[in-house]
Residue frames relative to the residue before (quaternion, step in Angstrom):
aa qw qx qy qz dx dy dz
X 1.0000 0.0000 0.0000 0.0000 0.00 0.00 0.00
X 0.4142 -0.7457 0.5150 0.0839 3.43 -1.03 0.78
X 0.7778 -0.4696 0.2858 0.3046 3.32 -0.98 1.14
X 0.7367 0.4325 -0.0815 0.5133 3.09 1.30 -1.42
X 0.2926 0.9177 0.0220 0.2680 3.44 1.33 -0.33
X 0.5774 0.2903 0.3089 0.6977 2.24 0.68 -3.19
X 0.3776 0.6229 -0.6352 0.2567 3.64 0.05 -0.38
X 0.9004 0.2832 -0.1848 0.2739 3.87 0.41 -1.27
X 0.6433 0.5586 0.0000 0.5236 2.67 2.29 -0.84
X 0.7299 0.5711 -0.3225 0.1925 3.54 0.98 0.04
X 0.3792 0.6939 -0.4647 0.3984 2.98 1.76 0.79
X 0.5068 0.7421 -0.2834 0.3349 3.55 1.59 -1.07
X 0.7931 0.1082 -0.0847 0.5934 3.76 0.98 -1.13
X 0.4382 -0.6392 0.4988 0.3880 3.34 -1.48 0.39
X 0.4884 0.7397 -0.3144 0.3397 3.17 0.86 -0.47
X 0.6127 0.4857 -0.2574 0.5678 3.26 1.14 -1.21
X 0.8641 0.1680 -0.1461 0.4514 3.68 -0.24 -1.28
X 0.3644 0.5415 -0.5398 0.5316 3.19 1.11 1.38
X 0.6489 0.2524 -0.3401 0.6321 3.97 0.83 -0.81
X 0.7196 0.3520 -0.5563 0.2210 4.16 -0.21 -0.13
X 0.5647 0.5157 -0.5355 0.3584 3.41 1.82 -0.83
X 0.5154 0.6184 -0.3884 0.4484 4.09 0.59 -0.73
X 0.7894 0.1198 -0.2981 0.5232 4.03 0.23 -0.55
X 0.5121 0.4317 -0.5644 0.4825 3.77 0.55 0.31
X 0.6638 0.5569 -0.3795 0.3244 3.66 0.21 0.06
X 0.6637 0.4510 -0.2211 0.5542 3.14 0.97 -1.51
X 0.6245 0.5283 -0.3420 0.4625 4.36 1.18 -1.02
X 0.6822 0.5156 -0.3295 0.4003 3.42 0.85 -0.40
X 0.3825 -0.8057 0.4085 0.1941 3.63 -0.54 1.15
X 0.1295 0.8666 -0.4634 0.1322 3.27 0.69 1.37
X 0.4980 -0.6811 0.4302 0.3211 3.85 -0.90 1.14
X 0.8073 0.0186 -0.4257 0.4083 2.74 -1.81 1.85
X 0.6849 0.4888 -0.3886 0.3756 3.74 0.44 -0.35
X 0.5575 -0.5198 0.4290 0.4848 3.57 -1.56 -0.06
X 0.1207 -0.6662 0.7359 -0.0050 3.36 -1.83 0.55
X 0.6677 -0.3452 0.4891 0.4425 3.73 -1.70 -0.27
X 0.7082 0.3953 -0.2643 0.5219 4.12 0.75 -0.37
X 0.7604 0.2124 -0.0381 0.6126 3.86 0.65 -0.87
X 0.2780 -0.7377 0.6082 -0.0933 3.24 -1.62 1.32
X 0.2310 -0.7424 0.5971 0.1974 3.48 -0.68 -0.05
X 0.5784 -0.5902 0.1438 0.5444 3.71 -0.51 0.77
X 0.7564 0.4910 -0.2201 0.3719 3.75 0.82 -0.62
X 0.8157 0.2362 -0.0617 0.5245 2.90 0.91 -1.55
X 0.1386 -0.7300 0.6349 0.2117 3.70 -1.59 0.24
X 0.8656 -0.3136 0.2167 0.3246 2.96 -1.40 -0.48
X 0.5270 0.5981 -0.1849 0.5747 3.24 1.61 -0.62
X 0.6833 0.4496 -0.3511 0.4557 3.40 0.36 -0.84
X 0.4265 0.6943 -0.3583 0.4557 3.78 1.79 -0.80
X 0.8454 0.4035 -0.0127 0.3498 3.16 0.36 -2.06
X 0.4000 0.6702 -0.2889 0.5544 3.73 1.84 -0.19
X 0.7731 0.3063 -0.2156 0.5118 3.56 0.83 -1.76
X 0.3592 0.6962 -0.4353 0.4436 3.83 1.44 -0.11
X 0.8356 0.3228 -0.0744 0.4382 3.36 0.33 -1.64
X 0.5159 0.4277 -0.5023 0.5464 3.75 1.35 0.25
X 0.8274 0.4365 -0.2498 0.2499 3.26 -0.27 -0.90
X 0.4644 0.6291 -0.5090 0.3599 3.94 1.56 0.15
X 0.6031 0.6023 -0.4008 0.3358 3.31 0.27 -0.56
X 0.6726 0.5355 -0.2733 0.4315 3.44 0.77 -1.16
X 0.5408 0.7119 -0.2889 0.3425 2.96 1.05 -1.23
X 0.6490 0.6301 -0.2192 0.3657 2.59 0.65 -2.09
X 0.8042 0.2869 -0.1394 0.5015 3.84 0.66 -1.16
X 0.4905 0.5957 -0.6094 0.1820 3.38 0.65 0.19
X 0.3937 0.6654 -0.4922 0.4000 3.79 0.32 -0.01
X 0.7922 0.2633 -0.1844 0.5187 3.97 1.14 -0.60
X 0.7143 0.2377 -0.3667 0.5467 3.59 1.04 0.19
X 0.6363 -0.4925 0.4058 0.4334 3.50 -1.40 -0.35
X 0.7032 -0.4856 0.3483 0.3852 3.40 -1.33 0.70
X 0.4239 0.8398 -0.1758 0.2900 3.55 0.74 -0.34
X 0.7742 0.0869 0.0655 0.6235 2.62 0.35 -2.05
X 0.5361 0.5777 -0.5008 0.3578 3.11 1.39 0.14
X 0.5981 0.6098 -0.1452 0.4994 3.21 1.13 -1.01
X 0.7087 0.3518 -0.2490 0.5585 3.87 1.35 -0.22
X 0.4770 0.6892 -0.3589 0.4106 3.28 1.53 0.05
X 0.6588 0.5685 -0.2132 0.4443 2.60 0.81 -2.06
X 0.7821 0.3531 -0.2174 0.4653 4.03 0.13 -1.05
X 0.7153 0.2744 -0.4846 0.4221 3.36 0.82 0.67
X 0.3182 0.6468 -0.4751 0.5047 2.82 1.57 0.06
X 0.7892 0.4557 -0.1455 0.3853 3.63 0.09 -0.89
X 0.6597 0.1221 -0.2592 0.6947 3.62 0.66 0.00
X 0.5146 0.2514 -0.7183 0.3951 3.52 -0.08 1.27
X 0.6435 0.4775 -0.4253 0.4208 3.96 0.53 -0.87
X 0.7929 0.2552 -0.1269 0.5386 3.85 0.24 -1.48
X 0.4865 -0.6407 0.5499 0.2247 4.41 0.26 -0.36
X 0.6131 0.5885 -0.1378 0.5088 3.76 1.54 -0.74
X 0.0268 -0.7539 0.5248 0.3942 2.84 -1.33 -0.41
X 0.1815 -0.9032 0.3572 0.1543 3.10 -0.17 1.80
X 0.8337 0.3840 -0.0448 0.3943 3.24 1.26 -0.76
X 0.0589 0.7963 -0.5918 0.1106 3.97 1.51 0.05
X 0.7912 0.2925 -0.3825 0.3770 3.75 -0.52 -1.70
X 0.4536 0.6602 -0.4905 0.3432 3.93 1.06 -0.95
X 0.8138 0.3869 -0.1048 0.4208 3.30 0.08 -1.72
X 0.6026 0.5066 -0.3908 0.4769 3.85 0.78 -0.07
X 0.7735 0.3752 -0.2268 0.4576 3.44 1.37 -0.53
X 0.8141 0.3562 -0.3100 0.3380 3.41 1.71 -0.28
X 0.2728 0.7690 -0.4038 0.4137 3.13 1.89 0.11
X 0.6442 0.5009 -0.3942 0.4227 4.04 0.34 -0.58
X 0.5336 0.7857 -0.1592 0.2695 2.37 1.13 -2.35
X 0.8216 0.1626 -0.0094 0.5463 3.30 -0.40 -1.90
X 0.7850 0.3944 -0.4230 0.2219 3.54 0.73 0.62
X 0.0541 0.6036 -0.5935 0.5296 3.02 1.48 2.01
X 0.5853 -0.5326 0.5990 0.1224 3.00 -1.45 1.49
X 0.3989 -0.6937 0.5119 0.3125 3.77 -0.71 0.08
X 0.7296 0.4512 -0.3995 0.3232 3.24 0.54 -0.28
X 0.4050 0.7422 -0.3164 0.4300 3.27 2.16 -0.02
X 0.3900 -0.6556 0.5619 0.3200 3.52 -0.63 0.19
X 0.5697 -0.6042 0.3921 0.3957 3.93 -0.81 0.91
X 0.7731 0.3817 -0.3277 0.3863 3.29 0.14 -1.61
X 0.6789 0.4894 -0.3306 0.4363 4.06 0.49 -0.65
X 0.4803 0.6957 -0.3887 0.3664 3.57 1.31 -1.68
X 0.8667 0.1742 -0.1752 0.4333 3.41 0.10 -2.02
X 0.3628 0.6305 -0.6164 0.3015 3.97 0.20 0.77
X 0.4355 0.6572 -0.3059 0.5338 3.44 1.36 -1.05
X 0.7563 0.5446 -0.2329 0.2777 2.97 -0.14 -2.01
X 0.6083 0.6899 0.0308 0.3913 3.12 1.19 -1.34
X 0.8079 0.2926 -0.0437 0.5096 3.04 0.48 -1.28
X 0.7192 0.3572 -0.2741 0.5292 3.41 1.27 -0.48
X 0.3717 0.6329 -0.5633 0.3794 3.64 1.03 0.70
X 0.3920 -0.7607 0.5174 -0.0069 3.31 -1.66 1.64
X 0.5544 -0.4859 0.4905 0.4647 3.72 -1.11 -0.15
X 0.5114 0.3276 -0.5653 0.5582 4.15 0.49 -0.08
X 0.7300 0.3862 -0.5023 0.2562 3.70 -0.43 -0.67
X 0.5724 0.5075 -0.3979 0.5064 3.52 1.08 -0.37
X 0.5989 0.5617 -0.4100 0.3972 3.73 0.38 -0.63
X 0.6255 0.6393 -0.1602 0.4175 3.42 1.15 -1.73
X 0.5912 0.6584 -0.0985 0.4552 3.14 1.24 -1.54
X 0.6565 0.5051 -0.1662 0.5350 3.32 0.97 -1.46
X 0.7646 0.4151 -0.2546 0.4222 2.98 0.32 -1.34
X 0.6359 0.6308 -0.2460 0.3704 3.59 0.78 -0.18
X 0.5460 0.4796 -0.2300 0.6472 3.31 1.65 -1.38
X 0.5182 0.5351 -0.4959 0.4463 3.94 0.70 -0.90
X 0.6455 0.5266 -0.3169 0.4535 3.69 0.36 -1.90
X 0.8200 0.3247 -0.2683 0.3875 3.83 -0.35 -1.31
X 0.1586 -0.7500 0.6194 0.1693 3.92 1.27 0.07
X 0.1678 -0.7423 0.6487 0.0000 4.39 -0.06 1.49
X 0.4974 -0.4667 0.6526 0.3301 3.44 -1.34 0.56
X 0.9228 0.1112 -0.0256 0.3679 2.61 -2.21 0.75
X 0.6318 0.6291 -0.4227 0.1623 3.86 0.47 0.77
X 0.4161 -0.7991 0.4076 0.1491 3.13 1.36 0.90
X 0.6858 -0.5022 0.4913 0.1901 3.16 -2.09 0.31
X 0.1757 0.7381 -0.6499 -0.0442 4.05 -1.11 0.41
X 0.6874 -0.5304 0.4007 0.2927 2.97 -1.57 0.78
X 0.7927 0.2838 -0.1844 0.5070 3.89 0.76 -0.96
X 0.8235 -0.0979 0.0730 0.5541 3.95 -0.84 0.59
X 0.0016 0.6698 -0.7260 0.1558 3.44 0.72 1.67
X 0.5014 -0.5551 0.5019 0.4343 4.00 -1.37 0.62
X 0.6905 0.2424 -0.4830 0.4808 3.95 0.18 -0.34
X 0.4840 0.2569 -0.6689 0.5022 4.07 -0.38 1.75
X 0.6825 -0.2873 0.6086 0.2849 2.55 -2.63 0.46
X 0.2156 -0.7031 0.6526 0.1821 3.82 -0.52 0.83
X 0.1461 -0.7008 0.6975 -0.0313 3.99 -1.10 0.96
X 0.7758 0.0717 -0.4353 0.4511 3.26 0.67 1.22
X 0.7584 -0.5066 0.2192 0.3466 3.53 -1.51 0.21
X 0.6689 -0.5118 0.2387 0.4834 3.93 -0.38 0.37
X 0.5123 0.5198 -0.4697 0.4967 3.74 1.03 -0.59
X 0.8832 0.2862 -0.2810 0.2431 3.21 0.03 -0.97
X 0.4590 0.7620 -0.2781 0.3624 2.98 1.52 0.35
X 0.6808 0.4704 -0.1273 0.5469 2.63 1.93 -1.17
X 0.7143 0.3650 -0.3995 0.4438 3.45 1.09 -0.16
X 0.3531 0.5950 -0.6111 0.3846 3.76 0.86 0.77
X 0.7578 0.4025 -0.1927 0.4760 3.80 0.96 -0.80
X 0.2671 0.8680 -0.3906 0.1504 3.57 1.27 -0.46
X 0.6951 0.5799 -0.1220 0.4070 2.87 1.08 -2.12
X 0.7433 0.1805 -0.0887 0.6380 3.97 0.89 -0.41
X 0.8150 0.0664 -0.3820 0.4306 3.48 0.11 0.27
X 0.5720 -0.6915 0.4050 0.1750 3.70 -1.46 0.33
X 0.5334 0.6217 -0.3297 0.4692 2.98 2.01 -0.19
X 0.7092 0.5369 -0.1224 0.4402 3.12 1.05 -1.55
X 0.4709 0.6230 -0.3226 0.5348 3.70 1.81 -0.16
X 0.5773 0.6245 -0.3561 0.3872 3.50 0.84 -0.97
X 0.8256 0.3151 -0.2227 0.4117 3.19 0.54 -1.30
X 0.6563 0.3917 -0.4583 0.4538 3.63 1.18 0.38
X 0.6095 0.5582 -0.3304 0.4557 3.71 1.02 0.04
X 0.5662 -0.5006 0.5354 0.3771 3.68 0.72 -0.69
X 0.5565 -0.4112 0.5444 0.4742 3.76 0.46 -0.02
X 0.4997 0.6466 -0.5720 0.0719 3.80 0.29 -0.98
X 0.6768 0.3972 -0.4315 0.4448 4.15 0.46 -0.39
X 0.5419 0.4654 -0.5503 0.4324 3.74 0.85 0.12
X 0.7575 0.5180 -0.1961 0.3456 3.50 0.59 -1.87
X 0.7070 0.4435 -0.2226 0.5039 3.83 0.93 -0.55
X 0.8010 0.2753 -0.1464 0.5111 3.43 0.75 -1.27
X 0.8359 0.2677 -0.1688 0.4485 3.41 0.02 -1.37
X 0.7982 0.3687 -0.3244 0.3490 3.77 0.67 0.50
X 0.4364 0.5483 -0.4475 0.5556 2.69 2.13 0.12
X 0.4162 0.7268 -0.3745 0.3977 3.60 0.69 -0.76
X 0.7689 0.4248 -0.0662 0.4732 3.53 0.48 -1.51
X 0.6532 0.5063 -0.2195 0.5184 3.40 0.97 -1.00
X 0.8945 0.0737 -0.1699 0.4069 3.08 0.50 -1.02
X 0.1233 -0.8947 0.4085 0.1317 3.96 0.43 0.94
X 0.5444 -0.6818 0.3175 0.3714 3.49 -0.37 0.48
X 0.6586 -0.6199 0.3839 0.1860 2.76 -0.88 1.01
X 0.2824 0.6468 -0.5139 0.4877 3.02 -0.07 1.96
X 0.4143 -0.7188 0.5470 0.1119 3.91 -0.30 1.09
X 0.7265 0.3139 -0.3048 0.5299 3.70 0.34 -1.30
X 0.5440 0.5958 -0.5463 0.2251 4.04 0.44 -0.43
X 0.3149 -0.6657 0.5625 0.3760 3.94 -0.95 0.37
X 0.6612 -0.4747 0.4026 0.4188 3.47 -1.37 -0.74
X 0.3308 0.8289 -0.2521 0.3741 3.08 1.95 -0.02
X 0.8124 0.3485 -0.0111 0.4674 2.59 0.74 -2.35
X 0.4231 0.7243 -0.3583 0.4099 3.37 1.39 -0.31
X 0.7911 0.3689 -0.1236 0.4720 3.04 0.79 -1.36
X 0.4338 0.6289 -0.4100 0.4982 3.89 1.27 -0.48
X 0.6872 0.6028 -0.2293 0.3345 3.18 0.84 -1.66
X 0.7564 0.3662 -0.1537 0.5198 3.45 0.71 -1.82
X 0.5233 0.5405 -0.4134 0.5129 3.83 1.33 0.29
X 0.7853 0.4284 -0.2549 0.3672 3.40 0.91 -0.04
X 0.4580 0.6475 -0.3268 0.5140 2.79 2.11 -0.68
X 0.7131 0.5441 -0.2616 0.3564 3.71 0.66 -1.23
X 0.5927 0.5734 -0.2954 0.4825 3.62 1.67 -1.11
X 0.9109 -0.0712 -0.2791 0.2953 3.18 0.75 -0.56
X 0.3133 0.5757 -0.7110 0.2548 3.14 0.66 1.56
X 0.7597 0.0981 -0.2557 0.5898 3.83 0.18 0.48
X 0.5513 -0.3986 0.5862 0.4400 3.68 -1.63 0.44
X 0.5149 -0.6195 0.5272 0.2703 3.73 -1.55 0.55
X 0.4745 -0.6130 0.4862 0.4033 4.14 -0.52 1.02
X 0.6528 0.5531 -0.2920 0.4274 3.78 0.39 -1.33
X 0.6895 0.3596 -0.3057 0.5494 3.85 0.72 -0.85
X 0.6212 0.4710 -0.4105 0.4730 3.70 0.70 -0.60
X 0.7752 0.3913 -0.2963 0.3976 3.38 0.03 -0.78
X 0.6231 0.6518 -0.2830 0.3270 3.67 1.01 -0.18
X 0.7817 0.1471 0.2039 0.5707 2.12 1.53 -2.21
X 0.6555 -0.5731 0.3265 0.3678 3.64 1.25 0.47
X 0.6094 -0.6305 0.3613 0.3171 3.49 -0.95 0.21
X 0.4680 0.6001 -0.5050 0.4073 3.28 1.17 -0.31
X 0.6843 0.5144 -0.2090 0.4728 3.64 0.24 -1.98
X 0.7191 0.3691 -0.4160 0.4168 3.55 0.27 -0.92
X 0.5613 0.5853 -0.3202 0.4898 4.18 0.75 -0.43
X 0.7114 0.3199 -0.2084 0.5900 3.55 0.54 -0.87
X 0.6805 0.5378 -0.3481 0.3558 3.63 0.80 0.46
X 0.4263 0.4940 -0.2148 0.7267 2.90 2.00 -1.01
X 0.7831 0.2387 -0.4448 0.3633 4.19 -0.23 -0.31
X 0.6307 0.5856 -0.3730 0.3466 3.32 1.22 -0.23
X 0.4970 0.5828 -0.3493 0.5397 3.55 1.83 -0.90
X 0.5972 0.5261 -0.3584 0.4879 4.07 0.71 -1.15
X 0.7046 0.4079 -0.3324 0.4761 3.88 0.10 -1.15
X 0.6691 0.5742 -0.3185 0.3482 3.58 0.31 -0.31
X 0.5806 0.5020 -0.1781 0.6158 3.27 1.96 -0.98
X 0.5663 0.5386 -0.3042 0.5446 3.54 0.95 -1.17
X 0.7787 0.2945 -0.3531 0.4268 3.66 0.34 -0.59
X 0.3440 -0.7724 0.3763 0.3788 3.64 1.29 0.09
X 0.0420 -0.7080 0.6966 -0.1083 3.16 -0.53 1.75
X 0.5300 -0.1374 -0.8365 -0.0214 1.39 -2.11 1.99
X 0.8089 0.5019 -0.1641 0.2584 3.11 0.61 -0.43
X 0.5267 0.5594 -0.5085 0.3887 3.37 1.74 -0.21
X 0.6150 -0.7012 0.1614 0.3226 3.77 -1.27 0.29
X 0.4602 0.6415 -0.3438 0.5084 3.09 1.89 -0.07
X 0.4930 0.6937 -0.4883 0.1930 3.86 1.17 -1.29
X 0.7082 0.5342 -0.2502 0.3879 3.16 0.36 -2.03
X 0.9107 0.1339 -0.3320 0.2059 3.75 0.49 -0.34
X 0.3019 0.6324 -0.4782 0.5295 3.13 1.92 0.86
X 0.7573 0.3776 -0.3430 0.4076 3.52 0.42 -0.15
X 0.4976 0.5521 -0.4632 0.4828 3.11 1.13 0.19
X 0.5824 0.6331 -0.2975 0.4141 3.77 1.15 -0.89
X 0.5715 0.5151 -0.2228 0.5987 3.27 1.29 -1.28
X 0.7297 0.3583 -0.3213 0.4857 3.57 -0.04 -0.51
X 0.6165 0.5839 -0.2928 0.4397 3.61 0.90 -0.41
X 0.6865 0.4255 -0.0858 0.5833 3.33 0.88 -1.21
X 0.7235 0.2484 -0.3716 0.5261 3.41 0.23 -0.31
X 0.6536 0.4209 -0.4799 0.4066 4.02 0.56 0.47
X 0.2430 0.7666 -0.4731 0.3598 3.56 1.62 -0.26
X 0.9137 0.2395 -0.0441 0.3255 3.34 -1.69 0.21
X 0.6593 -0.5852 0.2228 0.4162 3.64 1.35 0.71
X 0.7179 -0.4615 0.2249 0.4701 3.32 1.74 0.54
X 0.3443 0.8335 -0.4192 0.1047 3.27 1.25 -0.49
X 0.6998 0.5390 -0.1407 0.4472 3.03 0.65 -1.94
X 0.4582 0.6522 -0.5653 0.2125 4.11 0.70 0.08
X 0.5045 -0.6145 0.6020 0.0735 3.08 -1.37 1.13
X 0.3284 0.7780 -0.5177 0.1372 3.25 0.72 1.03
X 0.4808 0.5045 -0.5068 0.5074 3.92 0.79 -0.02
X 0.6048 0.4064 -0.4432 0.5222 4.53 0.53 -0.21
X 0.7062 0.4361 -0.3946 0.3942 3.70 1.07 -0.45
X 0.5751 0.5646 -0.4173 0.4200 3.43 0.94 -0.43
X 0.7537 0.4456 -0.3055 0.3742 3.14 0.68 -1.23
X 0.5719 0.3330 -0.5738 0.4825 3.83 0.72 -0.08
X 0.4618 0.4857 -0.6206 0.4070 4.38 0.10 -0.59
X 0.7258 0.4666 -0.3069 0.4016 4.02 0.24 -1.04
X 0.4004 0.7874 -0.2317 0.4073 3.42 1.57 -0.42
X 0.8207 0.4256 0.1203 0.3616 2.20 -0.44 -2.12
X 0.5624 0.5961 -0.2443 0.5184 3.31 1.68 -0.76
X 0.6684 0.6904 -0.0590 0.2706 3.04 0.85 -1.32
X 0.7861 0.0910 -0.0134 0.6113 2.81 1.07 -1.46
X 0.3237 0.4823 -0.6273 0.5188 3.70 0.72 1.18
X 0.6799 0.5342 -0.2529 0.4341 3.75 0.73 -0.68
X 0.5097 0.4873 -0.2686 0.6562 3.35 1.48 -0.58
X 0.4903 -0.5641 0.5974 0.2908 3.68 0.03 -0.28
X 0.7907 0.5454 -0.1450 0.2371 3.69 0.61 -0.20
X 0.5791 0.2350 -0.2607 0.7358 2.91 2.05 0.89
X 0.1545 -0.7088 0.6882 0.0079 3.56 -1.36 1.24
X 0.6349 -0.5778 0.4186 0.2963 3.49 -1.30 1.52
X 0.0404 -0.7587 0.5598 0.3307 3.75 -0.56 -0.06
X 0.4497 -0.7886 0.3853 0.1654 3.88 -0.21 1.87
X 0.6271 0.5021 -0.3303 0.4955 3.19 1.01 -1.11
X 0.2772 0.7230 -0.3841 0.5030 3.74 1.10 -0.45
X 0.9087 0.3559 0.0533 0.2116 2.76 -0.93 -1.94
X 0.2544 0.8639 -0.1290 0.4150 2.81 1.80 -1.17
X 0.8455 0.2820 -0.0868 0.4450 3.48 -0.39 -2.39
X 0.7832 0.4347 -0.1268 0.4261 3.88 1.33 -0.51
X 0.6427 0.4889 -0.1331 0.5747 3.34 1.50 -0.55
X 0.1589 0.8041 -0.5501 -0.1596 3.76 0.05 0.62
């Protein structure tokens, strides 16, 4: 289905406004990550939008299997279409997600979701993070993924909570997607000339620097991951887009954070707006802009 397509229909499946919240992310020129303008040595945008278009379907059914295997689909689903792994934090955050029934309400839906998560889904889980081999994800003493996990995926995730922001989700409720990072999106500031672009650039910075990014911490340590979050904040402080300094402090920011073979991407703030962006299209309170999408999506 085309961009154009879904225009009337993409509240109807999760699946769908799972792949547009995924290619409105990657189309959006957001600092350090990939986009239509900036690559990484392997991967481009496309390869983004490829694992977009494997992984709706599954979605689509995750409401009838466990998160898990939904969640172990999806990544093999994905390095057969893209070879990579382009999109692990994506799918850790939308696999719960889109498995709220629709007629459920989100914020209540995924407490359920949540609470009724098992030790196979954690195994599954494992076995998946094994499959997507993540940068920078080091070794722990309790339910490291290479063990038989002997509890249930929540609690798995809240052994890691403390340092990463994915794994927080599932012990909070989603509540930093649903409050911050989709209100963000929903509600853009109040500005006419902004696109849906910049909206989203915008609510990608807001998120960097309300917390240091997990993905820069763990790469690069806590120092780098702080000075990324004040550098994402000064950029806002100078009012991007439009104060007159913004445009070229954010160019710095985008500079620096590609420094050093990419390290420093801020890709756990990118996942979490795709989880966004998800969110509130589900909320009813954000429409794709096609014509957008359109210039990047053929």
């Amino acid at each position: 289905m085309s961009p154009s397509d879904a225009a009337t229909t993409f509240r109807s499946s999760p699946g769908e406004m799972a792949r547009l919240a995924c290619i409105m992310e990657v189309c959006a020129p957001k600092a350090g990550n990939v986009h239509p303008a900036a690559r990484f040595n392997d991967v481009t945008h496309m390869h983004f939008i490829t694992s977009a278009e494997a992984i709706a379907q599954i979605l689509n059914r995750a409401t009838s299997q466990c998160v898990g295997q939904t969640i172990l689909d999806c990544v093999i689903a994905t390095q057969q279409a893209a070879g990579s792994n382009t999109n692990l934090g994506i799918i850790l955050l939308l696999a719960p997600l889109c498995a709220v029934p629709l007629k459920m309400p989100i914020e209540s839906g995924i407490l359920k979701v949540l609470d009724d998560l098992t030790v196979e889904d954690a195994a599954l889980t494992y076995e998946a993070i094994r499959l997507a081999k993540p940068g920078g994800l080091g070794r722990v003493k309790d339910a490291d993924v290479e063990q038989l996990p002997r509890i249930n995926l929540k609690q798995a995730m809240s052994l890691a909570a403390d340092r990463d922001a994915i794994a927080r989700q599932y012990v909070c409720g989603f509540q930093d997607v649903i409050e911050s990072v989709a209100h963000d999106l929903a509600q853009p500031p109040n500005d006419t000339a902004m696109t849906q672009a910049d909206c989203i650039v915008l609510a990608h910075l807001k998120q960097m620097a309300r917390e240091p990014d997990s993905l820069i911490h763990r790469k690069c340590g806590d120092v780098v991951a702080q000075e990324s979050a004040a550098r994402a904040q000064a950029v806002i402080d100078a009012g991007w887009p439009r104060g007159r300094e913004s445009g070229t402090m954010f160019a710095t920011l985008d500079r620096w954070l590609r420094e050093d073979g990419h390290r420093r991407n801020p890709g756990t703030s990118a996942d979490l707006i795709a989880a966004g962006l998800f969110v509130a299209m589900r909320q009813g309170r954000l429409q794709p802009d096609f014509n957008w999408l359109k210039e990047h999506v053929s």
